[in-house]
N, C-alpha and C positions, 0 to 999 in steps of 0.2 A: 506256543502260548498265545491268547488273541491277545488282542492289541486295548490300550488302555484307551475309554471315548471319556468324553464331555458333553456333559448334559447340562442344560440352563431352563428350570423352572418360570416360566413368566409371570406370576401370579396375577390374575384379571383385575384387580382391587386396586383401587387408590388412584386412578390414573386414566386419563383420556384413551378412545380405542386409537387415536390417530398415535398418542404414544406407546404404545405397544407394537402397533403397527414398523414405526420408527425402527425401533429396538430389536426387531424381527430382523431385520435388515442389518442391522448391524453384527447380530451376532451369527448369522448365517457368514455374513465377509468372512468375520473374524476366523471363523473355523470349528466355528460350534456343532458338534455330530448330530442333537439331538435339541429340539426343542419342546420343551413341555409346560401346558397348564396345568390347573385343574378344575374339577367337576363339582364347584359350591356355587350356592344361590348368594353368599352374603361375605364380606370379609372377615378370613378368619384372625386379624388382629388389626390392631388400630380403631378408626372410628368401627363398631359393629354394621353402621348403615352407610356408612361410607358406600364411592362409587363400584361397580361392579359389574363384569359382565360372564353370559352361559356359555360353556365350556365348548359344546361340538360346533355349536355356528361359527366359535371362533377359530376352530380347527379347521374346518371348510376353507378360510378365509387365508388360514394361513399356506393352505394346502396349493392357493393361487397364489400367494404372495414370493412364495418362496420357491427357490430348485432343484435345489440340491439334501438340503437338512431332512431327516427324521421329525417327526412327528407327530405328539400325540400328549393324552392325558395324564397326570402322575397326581390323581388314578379320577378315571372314572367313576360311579357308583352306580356298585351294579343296579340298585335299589329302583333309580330312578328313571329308568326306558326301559319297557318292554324287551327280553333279549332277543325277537325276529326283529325287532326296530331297530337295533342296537346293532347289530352285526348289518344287517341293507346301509344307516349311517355310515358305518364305518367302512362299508367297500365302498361307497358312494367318496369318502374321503381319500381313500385308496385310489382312488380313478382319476380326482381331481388332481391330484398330487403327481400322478404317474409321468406328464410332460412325455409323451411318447414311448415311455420306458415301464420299469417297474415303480408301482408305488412306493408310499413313503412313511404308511401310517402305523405306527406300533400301538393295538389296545393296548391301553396300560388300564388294569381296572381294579377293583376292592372292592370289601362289602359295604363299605360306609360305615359314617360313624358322627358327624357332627350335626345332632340331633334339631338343632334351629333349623336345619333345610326339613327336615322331614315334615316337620311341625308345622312351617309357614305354608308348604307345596302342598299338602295332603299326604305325603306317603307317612306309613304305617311303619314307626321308630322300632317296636318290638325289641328282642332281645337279642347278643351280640353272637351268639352260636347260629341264630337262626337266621340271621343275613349274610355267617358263612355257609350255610346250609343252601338258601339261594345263591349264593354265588358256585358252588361246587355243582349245583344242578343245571346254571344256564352256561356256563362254557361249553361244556358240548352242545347245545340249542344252537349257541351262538355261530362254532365254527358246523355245524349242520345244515347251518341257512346259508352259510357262504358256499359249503359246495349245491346249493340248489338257485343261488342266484344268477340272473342271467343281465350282466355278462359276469361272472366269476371275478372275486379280486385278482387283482395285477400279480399276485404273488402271493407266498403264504403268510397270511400278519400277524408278525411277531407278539405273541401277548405276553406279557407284563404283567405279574401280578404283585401288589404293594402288601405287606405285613407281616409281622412273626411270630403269629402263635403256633407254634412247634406241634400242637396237637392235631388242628385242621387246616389251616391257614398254609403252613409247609407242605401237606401231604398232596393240597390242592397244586401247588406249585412243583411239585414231583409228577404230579398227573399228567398237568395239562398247560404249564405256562415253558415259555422261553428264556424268562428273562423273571428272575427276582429281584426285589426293592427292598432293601430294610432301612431301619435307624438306629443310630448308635455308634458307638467308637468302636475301636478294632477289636477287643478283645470280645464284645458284643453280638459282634459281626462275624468272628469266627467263630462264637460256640451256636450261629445258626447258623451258620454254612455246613458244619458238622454234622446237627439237626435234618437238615438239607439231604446232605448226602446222604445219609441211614434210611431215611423216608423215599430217595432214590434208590437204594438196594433192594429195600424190598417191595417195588413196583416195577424193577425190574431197568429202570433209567437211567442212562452212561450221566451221573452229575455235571460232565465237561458239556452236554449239551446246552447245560442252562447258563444263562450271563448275570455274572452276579452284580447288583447295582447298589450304590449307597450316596445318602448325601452327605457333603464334606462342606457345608458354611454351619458355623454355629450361631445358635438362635438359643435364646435360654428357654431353659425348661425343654428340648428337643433333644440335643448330646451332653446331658449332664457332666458324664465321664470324661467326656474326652479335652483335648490339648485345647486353647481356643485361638491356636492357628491351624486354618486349614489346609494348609500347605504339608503341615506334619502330616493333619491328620489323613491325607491323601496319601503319603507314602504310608504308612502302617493299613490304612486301608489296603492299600494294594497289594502288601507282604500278605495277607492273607486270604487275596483273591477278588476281590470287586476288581471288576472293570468298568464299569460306566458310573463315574462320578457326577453329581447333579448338585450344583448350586442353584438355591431362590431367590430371587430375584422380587419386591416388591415393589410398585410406581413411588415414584415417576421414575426410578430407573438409572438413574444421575451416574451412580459410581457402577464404569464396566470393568474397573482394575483388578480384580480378584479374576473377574472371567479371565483377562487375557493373563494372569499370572499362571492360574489353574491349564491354559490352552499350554503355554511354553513348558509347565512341569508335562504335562499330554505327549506333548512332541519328545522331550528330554527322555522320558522314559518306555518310549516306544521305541527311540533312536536306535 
C-alpha cells in the first residue's frame, strides 16, 4: 500500500514574498513531501485586495529555492495560459527544479472558478461544463507539447487534477490525471473515490494507479461535515484511501504546529 505524504498549501495572499520565501525553507526542513500554491490574481479570503502574488513565477522561484520537495499548483486554471504555454512553463519548472536529477514539478490544474480573476484579467467566465470541456481538451495538448519539447521534461509530470463532479470532472481524472484532489470529510471522500473507481473500469484504468489527495485543516464553509480536528480527520481520511494529505496555510504563516503534528501522525502511520 503507498505510503501516506504531506502536502502544505502556501497560499500567496496576505504576506510579504520574503515570507513565503522563509516558510519554504522551513517546511522543506521539517519534512514536507509536497509544496503547494495556488493559481488566483486576488485573495480568496480576508482583505479581497489585500497583498498578493502569481502563481508560476512563484513556482520557478520555488523550483531554485528548494531541493528536495515536490512542487507545484493546488490547482492551476486551466483558463488562464495557453496549454502549448502552459506545458513549455511547466517543463521549464521541471528543469529548474531537477538540481542534476529528476524534476520536481507536479501540474496540479482545474477548470477554474473564481470568477473576480476572469473578470479583472479579461478571460471569458462562461459557463462551468464548458471550462471542464476546455480543460478535458488541453491535457492531452499539454502532455503532446512535452513530448515535442526540446529538451524533453526530466521525467513524466505527475498531473493533479483538483474537483468532483462525478459526471466529467472524474471521468477526466480516470483518463488522464495521476493524482486526484477533493474536499470534504471521509464519508464524502469515499463515495467519490467509488465515483472514481467505476469511471476507471470503464476506461479501462487500474484505480491503484491514481493518488488519491484531500485536504484535512478545517476552514468553515469548506468541510461542513466533518470532525474539526484534523488529526481525526486524517485517520478517517486515510481509512478510506487518501494518501497525500494537504494543509493551507495563510501569511504571515506564524503557527507551523499542525504541520509538524500532521508530519509525526505521517511518519506514525507509515511506520
Amino acid at each position: 500500500m503507498s505510503r501516506a505524504r504531506v502536502g502544505v498549501q502556501l497560499q500567496p495572499q496576505h504576506a510579504a514574498y520574503d515570507d513565503i520565501r522563509r516558510t519554504c525553507a522551513q517546511l522543506e526542513e521539517m519534512g514536507v513531501d509536497v509544496l503547494f500554491n495556488w493559481d488566483h490574481f486576488f485573495p480568496l479570503n480576508g482583505d479581497p485586495d489585500g497583498a498578493h502574488f502569481e502563481c508560476w513565477t512563484m513556482l520557478a522561484a520555488w523550483a531554485e529555492a528548494t531541493e528536495r520537495v515536490e512542487i507545484g499548483a493546488l490547482v492551476t486554471c486551466n483558463s488562464y495560459r495557453n496549454p502549448d504555454l502552459l506545458a513549455d512553463m511547466g517543463r521549464t519548472v521541471d528543469h529548474i527544479s531537477a538540481r542534476g536529477g529528476e524534476g520536481r514539478l507536479i501540474l496540479g490544474i482545474g477548470s477554474g472558478w473564481f470568477e473576480r480573476d476572469y473578470d479583472e484579467y479579461g478571460y471569458e467566465f462562461g459557463r462551468a461544463g464548458t471550462r471542464l470541456d476546455a480543460l478535458d481538451r488541453d491535457l492531452p495538448r499539454i502532455k503532446e507539447r512535452w513530448s515535442r519539447l526540446n529538451p524533453s521534461p526530466t521525467r513524466s509530470i505527475p498531473v493533479l487534477v483538483g474537483g468532483g463532479g462525478e459526471r466529467k470532472t472524474l471521468r477526466i481524472v480516470a483518463e488522464q490525471a495521476d493524482i486526484w484532489h477533493g474536499f470534504g470529510g471521509a464519508e464524502t471522500i469515499a463515495h467519490k473515490h467509488e465515483v472514481l473507481d467505476e469511471w476507471c473500469a470503464k476506461v479501462g484504468r487500474d484505480p491503484a494507479t491514481i493518488e488519491r489527495s484531500a485536504g484535512v485543516a478545517m476552514r468553515p464553509g469548506r468541510f461542513p461535515e466533518d470532525v474539526p480536528d484534523y488529526a481525526s480527520n486524517a485517520d478517517a481520511l486515510y481509512a478510506v484511501g487518501t494518501r497525500l494529505f494537504t494543509l493551507g496555510l495563510s501569511g504571515p504563516y506564524a503557527d507551523l504546529g499542525p504541520v509538524r503534528d500532521l508530519l509525526s501522525w505521517r511518519d506514525a502511520v507509515n511506520s
